[in-house]
Each structure stands twice: as structure tokens, then as C-alpha cells.
C-alpha positions as CSV (number, residue, x, y, z in Angstrom):
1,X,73.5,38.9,64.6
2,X,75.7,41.6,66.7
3,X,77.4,38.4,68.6
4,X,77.9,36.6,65.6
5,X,79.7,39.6,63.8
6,X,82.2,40.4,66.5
7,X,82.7,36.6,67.7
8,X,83.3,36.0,63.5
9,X,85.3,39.2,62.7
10,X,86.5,40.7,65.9
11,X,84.5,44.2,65.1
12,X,83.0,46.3,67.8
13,X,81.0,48.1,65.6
14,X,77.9,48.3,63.2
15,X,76.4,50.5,60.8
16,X,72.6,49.4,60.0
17,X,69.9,51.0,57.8
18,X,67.0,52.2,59.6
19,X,64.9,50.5,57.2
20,X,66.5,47.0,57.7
21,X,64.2,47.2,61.4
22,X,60.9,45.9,61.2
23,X,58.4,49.3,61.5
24,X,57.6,47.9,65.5
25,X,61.4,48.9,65.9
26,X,60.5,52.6,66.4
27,X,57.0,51.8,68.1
28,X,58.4,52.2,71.7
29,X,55.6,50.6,72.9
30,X,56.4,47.6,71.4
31,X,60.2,47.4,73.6
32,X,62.0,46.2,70.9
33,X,64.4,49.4,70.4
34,X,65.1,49.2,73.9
35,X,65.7,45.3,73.6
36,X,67.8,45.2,71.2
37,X,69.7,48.6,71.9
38,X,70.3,46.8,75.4
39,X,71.9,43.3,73.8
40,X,74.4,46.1,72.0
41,X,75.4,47.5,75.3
42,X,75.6,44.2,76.9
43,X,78.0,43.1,73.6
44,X,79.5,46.5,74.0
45,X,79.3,46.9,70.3
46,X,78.8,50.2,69.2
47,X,75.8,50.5,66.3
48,X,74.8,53.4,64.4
49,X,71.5,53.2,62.9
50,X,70.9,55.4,60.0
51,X,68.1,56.4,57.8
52,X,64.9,59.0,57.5
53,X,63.0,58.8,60.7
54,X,60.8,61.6,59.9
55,X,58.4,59.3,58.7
56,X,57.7,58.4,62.7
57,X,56.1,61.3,64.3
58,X,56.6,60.2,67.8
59,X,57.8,62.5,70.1
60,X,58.8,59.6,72.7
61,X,60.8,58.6,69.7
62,X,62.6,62.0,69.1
63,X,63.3,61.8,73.0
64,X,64.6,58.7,72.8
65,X,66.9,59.2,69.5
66,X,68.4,62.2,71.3
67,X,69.1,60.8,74.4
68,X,70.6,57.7,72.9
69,X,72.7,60.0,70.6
70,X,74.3,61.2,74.4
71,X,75.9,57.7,74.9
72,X,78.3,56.2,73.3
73,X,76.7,52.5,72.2
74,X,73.6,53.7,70.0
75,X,73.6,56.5,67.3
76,X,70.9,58.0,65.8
77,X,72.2,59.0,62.2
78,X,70.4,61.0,59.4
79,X,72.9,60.2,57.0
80,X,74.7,57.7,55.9
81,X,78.1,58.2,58.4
């Protein structure tokens, strides 16, 4: 879906609900954060994902939020930007 936005409209960026990821998204056991945070990277599309994430306890997942937050690529929002 990122390629297919910016090959389609030229846009390096992407605002996506939290709750459009499956709940596995924020299980970082499961890699898929880290998968699909690394094809935006690779794409060099910046996305901001934003939403509630109290609902996910994790403090691997608080870790992670924050240090993504630190680069540029992936942005942890709690608002809608």
C-alpha cells in the first residue's frame, strides 16, 4: 500500500489510524511493527500512526513508540496530527 501511494500520487507521506492495524501490530512479538515500519524506511515514506494505545500495556511497546518517535520515518501520535 505505501509503494502504491507514492508511485500513484508522488507523496512521501502517510497518516494511518492506529486502529486500521490488525491487534498483532502492537504484539512485538509477532514482528509485524518492525516489518512493516522497516518497508516505510526502505520507501523512505514518512508515516504517522495515530490513535489510543493505552489499551496495550506493553512496556516493550512504550519503548518502542518512544524510540521510534526519535527518527524521522515513524511517529507515534496520540492525536489526530
Amino acid at each position: 500500500m505505501m509503494m502504491q501511494v507514492q508511485y500513484k500520487t508522488g507523496c512521501k507521506a502517510m497518516v494511518i489510524p492506529a486502529d486500521a492495524f490488525a491487534p498483532a501490530f502492537f504484539d512485538l512479538k509477532s514482528r509485524l511493527a518492525g516489518d512493516i515500519l522497516q518497508k516505510a524506511v526502505n520507501y523512505t515514506i514518512q508515516l504517522v500512526i495515530w490513535g489510543d494505545y493505552a489499551q496495550y500495556p506493553s512496556r516493550a511497546l512504550a519503548t518502542f513508540i518512544t524510540e521510534s518517535n526519535r527518527d524521522r520515518a515513524v511517529f507515534y501520535a496520540a492525536e489526530e496530527p
